[in-house]
N, C-alpha and C positions, 0 to 999 in steps of 0.2 A: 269569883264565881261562887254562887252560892252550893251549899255542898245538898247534894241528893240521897235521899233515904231508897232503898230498895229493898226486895226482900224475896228470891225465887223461891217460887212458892212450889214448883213441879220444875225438874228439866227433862223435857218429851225427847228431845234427840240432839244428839252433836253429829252434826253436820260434815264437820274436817278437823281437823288438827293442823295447824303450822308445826314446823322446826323446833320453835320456841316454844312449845307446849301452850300456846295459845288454840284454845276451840270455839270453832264458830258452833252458835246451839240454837233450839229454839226453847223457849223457856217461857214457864206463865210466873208475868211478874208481877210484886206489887210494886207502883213506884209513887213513893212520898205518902205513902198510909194511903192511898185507893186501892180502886175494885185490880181485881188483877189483871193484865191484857198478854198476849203472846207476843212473844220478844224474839229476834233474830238479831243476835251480835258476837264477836268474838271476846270471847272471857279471860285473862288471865288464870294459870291453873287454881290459885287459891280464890277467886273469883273477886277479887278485891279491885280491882283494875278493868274496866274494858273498857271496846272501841267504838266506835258509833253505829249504831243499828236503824231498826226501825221495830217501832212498836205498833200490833193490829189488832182491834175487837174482832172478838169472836163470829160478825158479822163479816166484816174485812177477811179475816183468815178463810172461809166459806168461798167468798168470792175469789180469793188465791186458788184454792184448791182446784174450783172450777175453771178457771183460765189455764191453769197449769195441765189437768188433764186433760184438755183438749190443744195443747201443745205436741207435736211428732217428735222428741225428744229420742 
């Protein structure tokens, strides 16, 4: 597999913590030298390691927002 460049550029919030001092965050990434996009994945504590997330544009993250607060939660 080829290896992946990334570089958090902001982390806006953690989410949860595991046991294992893993945190799930959301984070504006760069990934492989582009524009940055907001990221949701669980990190290892020295951030060297993580799990599979999902990456959103700025447009995407908006449309999150709005489905979410018109959720009864």
């Amino acid at each position: 597999m080829a290896d992946i460049k990334f570089e958090i550029k902001e982390t806006i919030a953690v989410l949860s913590e595991s046991p294992k001092g893993w945190k799930k965050e959301l984070n504006l990434v760069s990934w492989n030298d582009k524009e940055p996009k907001y990221d949701i994945r669980e990190w290892s504590p020295d951030h060297t390691k993580m799990g599979k997330g999902v990456t959103l544009t700025k447009e995407e993250l908006g449309k999150l927002r709005d489905v979410l607060s018109e959720l009864n939660l």
